[in-house]
C-alpha positions in Angstrom: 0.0 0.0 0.0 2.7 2.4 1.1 4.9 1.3 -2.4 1.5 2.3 -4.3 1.1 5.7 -2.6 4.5 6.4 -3.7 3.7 5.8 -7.5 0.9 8.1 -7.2 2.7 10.7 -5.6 5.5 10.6 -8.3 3.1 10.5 -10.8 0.9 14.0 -9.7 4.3 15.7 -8.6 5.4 15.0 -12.6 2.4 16.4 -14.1 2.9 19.6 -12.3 5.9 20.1 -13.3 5.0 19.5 -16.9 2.7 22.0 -16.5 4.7 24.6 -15.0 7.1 24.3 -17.8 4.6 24.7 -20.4 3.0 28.0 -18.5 7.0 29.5 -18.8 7.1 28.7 -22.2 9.7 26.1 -22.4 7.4 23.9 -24.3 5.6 25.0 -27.4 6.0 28.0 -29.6 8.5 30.9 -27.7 8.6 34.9 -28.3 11.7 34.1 -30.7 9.1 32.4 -33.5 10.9 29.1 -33.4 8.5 26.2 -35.0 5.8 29.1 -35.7 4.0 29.0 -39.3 4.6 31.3 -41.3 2.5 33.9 -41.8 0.1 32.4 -39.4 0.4 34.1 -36.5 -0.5 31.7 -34.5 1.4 30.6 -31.3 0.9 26.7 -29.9 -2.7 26.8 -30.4 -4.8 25.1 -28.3 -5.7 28.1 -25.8 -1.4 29.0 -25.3 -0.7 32.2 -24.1 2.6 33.1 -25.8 2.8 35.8 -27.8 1.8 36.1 -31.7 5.0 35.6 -33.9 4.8 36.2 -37.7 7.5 35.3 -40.1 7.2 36.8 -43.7 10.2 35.2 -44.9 12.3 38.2 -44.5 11.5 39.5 -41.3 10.2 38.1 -37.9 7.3 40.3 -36.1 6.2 40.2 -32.5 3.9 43.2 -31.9 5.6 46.0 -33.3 8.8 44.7 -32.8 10.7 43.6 -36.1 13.9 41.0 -36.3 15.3 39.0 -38.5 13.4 35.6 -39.5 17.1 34.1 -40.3 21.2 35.5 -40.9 20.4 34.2 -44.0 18.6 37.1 -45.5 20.3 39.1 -48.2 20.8 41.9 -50.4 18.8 45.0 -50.1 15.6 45.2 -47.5 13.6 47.2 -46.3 11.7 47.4 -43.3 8.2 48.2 -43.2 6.5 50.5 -41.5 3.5 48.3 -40.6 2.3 44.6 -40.3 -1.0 43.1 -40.5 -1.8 47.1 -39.4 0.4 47.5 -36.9 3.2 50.1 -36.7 6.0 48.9 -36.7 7.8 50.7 -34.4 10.9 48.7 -32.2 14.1 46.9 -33.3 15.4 45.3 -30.3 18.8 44.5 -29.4 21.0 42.1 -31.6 18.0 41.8 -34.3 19.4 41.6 -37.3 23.1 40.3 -35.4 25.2 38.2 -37.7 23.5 39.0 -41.2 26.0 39.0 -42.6 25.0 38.9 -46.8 22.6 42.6 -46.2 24.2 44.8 -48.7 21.4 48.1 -47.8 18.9 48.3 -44.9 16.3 50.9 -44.9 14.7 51.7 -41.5 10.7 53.6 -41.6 10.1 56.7 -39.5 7.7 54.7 -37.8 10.4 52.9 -35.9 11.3 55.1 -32.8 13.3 52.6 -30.8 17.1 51.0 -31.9 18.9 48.6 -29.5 22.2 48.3 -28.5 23.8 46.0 -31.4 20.8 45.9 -33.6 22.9 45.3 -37.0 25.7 44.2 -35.1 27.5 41.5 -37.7 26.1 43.3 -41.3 29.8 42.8 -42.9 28.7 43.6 -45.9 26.5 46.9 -45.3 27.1 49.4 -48.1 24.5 52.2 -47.0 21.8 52.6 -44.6 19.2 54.8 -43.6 17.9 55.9 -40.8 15.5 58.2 -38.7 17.8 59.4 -36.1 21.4 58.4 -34.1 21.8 55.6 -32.0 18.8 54.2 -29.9 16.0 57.0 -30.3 15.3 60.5 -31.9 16.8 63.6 -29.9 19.1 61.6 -28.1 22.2 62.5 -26.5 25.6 60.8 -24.5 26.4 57.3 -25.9 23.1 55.8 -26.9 23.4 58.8 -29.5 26.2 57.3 -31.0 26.2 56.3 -34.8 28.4 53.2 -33.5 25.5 52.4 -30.8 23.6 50.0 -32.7 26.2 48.0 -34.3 27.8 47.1 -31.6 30.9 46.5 -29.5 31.3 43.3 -30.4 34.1 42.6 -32.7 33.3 40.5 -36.2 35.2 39.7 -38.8 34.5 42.7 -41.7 34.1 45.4 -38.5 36.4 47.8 -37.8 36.7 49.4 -34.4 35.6 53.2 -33.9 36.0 55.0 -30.6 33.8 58.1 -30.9 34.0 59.7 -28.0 37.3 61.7 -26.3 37.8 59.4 -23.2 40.4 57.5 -21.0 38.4 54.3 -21.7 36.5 55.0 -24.7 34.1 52.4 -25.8 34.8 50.8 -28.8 31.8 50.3 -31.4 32.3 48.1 -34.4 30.9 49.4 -37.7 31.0 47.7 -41.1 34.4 48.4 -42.9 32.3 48.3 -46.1 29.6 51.1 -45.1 30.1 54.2 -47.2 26.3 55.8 -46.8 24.5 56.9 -44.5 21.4 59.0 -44.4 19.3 60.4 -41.8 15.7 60.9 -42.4 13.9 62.5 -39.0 16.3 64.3 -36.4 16.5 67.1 -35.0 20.0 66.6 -32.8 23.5 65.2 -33.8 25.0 64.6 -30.4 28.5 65.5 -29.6 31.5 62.9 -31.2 27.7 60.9 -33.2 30.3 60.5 -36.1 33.6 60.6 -35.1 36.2 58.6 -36.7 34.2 57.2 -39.1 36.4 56.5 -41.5 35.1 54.6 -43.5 32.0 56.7 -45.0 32.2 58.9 -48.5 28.5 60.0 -47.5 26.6 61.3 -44.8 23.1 63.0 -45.8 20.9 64.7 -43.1 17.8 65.8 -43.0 17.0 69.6 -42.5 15.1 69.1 -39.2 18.7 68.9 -37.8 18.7 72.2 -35.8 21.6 71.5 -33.5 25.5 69.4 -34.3 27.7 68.8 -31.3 31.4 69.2 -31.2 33.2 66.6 -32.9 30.5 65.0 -34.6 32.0 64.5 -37.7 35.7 64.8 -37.0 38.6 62.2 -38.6 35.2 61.3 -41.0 38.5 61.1 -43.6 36.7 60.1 -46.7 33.5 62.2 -46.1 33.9 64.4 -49.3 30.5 66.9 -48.4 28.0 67.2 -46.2 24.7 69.9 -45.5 24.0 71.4 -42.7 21.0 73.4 -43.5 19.0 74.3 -40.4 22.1 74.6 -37.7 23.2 77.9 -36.0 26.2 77.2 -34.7 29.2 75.1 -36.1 30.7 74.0 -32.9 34.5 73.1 -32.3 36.5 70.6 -34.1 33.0 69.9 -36.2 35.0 68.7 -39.4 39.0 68.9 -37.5 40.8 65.7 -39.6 38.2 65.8 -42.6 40.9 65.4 -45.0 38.3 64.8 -48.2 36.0 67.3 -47.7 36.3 69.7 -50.4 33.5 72.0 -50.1 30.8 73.4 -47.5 28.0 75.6 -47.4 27.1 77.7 -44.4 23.7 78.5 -43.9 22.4 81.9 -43.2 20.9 81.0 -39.8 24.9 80.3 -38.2 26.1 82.9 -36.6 29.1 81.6 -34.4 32.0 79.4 -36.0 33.7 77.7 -33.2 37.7 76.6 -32.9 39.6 74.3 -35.2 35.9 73.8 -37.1 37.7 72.8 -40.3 41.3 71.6 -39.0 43.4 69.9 -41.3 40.6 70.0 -44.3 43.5 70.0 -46.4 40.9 69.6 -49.5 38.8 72.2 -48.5 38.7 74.3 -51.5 35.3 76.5 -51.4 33.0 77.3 -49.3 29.5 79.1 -50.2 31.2 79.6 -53.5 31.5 77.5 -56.8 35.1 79.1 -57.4 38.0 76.9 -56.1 40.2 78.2 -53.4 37.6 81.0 -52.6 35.7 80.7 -49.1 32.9 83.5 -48.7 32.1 83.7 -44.9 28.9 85.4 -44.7 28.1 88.9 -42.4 25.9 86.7 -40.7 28.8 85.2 -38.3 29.3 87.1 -34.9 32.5 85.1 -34.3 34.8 83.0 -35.4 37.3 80.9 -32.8 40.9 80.1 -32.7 42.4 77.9 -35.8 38.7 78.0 -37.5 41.0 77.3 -41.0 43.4 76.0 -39.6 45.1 73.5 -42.1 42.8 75.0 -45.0 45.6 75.1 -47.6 43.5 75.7 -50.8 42.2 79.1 -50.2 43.3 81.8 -52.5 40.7 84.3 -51.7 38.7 84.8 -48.1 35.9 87.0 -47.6 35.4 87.9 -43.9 33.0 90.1 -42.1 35.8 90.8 -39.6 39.1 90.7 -38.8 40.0 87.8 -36.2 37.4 86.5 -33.7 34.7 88.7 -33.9 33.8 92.4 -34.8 35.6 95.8 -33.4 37.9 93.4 -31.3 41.4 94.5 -30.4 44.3 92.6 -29.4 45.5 88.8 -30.3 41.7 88.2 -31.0 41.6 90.4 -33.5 45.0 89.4 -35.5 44.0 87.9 -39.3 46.2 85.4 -38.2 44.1 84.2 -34.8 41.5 82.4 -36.9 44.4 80.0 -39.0 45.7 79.1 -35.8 49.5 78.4 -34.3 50.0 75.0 -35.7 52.4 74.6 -38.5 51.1 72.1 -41.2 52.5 71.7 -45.0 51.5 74.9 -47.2 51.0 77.6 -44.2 53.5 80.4 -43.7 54.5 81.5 -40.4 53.8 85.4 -40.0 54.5 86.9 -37.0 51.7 90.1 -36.0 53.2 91.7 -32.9 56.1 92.8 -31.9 57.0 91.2 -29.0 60.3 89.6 -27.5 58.6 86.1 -27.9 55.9 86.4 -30.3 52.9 84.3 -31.5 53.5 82.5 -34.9 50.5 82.0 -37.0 50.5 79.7 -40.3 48.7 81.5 -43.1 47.9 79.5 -46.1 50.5 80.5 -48.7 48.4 80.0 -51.5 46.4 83.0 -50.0 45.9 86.1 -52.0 43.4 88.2 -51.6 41.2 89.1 -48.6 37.9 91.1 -48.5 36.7 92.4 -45.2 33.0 93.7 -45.4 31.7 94.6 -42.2 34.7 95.9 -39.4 34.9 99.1 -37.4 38.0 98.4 -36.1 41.7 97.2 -37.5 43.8 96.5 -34.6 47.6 97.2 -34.4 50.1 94.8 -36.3 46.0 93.5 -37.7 48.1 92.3 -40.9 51.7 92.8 -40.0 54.2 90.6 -42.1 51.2 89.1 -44.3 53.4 89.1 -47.2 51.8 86.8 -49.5 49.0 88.9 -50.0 48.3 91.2 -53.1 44.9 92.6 -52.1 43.2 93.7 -49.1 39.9 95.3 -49.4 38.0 96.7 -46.2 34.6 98.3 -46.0 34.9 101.8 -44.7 33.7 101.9 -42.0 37.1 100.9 -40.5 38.8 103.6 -42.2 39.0 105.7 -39.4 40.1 103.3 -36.7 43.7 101.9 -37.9 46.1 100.6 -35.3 49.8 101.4 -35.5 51.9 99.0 -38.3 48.5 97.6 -39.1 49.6 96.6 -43.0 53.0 96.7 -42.4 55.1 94.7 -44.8 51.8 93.5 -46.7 49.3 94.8 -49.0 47.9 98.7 -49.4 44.5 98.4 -48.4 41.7 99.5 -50.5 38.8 101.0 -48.4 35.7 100.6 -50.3 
């Protein structure tokens, strides 16, 4: 009798555990789609209460959540904005991690959520676009990072980017074969989004951008042009160490140009101009920081509303050498302003010609001193009347106009 009591126990204590499992989900159909129907939507039937999982072939949905159905998918996709009418509108973490044959991805507006990793593994990534940076719209600090959603795991076809200036920078890894990128709905580029991006020839933004951080696009070496149409400042280092780019528009809503904003943009050979080696800087800017051109060895002709960092300034500030900075680089010409025992050396481009000023009140002593590659300087009269001492010295005769 006892033996027999035993059986039964076993027997009851087995069925509840059966049962248990199968209420967690580790029998039947789970959230991941595995063994559901295609296209069916249907989870283990017979009253289960695991979510719906839908596989189209391409893509897995769950909700509005999107993944891949396999790594095998390849070539160009696109994600939809909706399923079986439901926005699609989350791709989690590691989704499409390890597909490794998508050449393009196009991600809707309707999704407002990235995670960490999402594309981690896409080796062969050529372009992609986007809605925003990193893992939502407006966002900021390193979830903003382009980097964010591939990853910081290392794959075979990634190459490792550090975007941010830090002891310990966090390392994302970004297909070595992406060379597109556009950006379809943001309104923020966080500080460092871009940085050292090296691999991408194109970034393309879309004009809701109102606001870039510092750094955002610097070391993007093979980044050849880019629009910032909607922006009102450029802020420091924005493009320091874009080697390719080769010209730039700025917009008339910026009115401050911070330091070392085009660094070492040895290409740089226009900007709002179609003339090589002629950058037009419109009366629009209020200021213009240290080593703004720094590098910027095409420029024959420069139009400026002022002379050095901002209008009627005196001093080092307002030197035409303060905004091509102290650091020497191939094709700048050290010219010393002041007269000092030790004095500041500023590298001019020595390809540099002609310079218009069009809207100064005052030209500060030594403003021009020892310019001598110049031929032409040309400054709005208003200035006329408010010359420092050895202003033109050993350079060009001004023409007040």
């Amino acid at each position: 009798m006892k033996k027999r009591l035993m059986v039964i126990l076993s027997l009851a204590l087995a069925v509840c555990c059966c049962l248990g499992l199968a209420a967690c989900g580790l029998f039947g159909f789970g959230a991941d789609g595995g063994g559901s129907s295609s296209g069916s939507g249907s989870g283990s039937g017979g009253g289960s209460s695991q979510p719906q999982v839908d596989s189209d072939g391409t893509f897995l949905y769950s909700g509005s959540t999107v993944k891949a159905a396999s790594t095998s998918i390849s070539g160009a996709i696109t994600i939809p904005a909706e399923h079986n009418g439901m926005p699609i509108d989350t791709i989690p973490a590691n989704a499409f991690n390890g597909c490794n044959a998508i050449t393009s991805i196009t991600v809707p507006e309707s999704v407002t959520s990235i995670g960490a990793g999402a594309f981690n593994g896409c080796s062969s990534l050529r372009s992609i676009t986007l809605p925003f940076i990193g893992s939502q719209k407006g966002n900021t600090g390193s979830a903003a990072y382009f980097g964010y959603i591939f990853g910081t795991s290392s794959y075979q076809g990634g190459t490792g980017v550090e975007h941010e200036k830090a002891s310990w920078p966090t390392r994302y890894y970004i297909p070595e074969t992406l060379r597109s990128v556009t950006i379809t709905n943001e309104t923020i580029i966080g500080k460092y989004a871009f940085r050292n991006c090296t691999m991408l020839t194109e970034i393309n933004l879309n004009e809701k951008v109102i606001q870039v951080g510092e750094r955002s696009f610097e070391y993007c070496s093979k980044l050849e042009e880019i629009n910032l149409p909607s922006v009102s400042i450029l802020p420091e280092a924005l493009f320091g160490g874009c080697i390719s780019l080769s010209k730039f528009t700025i917009n008339d809503s910026v009115d401050s140009i911070g330091e070392e904003v085009f660094r070492s943009c040895h290409a740089l050979s226009s900007i709002n101009s179609e003339t090589a080696g002629t950058f037009i800087i419109p009366d629009t800017i209020t200021s213009i920081g240290a080593a703004a051109f720094n590098g910027c060895s095409l420029v024959k002709d420069i139009t400026l509303p002022f002379v050095g960092y901002q209008k009627g300034n005196t001093g080092s500030a307002a030197y035409f050498g303060y905004i091509f900075g102290t650091s020497s680089y191939q094709g700048g010409t050290g010219v010393e302003h002041e007269k000092a025992s030790w004095p500041t050396r500023y590298y001019i481009p020595e390809t540099l010609r002609s310079v218009t000023i069009t809207n100064e009140t005052i030209i500060g002593k030594y403003a021009f001193r020892n310019c001598s590659m110049l031929q032409s300087i040309t400054i709005n009269k208003a200035a006329q009347n408010s010359v420092g001492e050895k202003a033109f010295e050993n350079t060009a005769t001004p023409t007040w106009n």
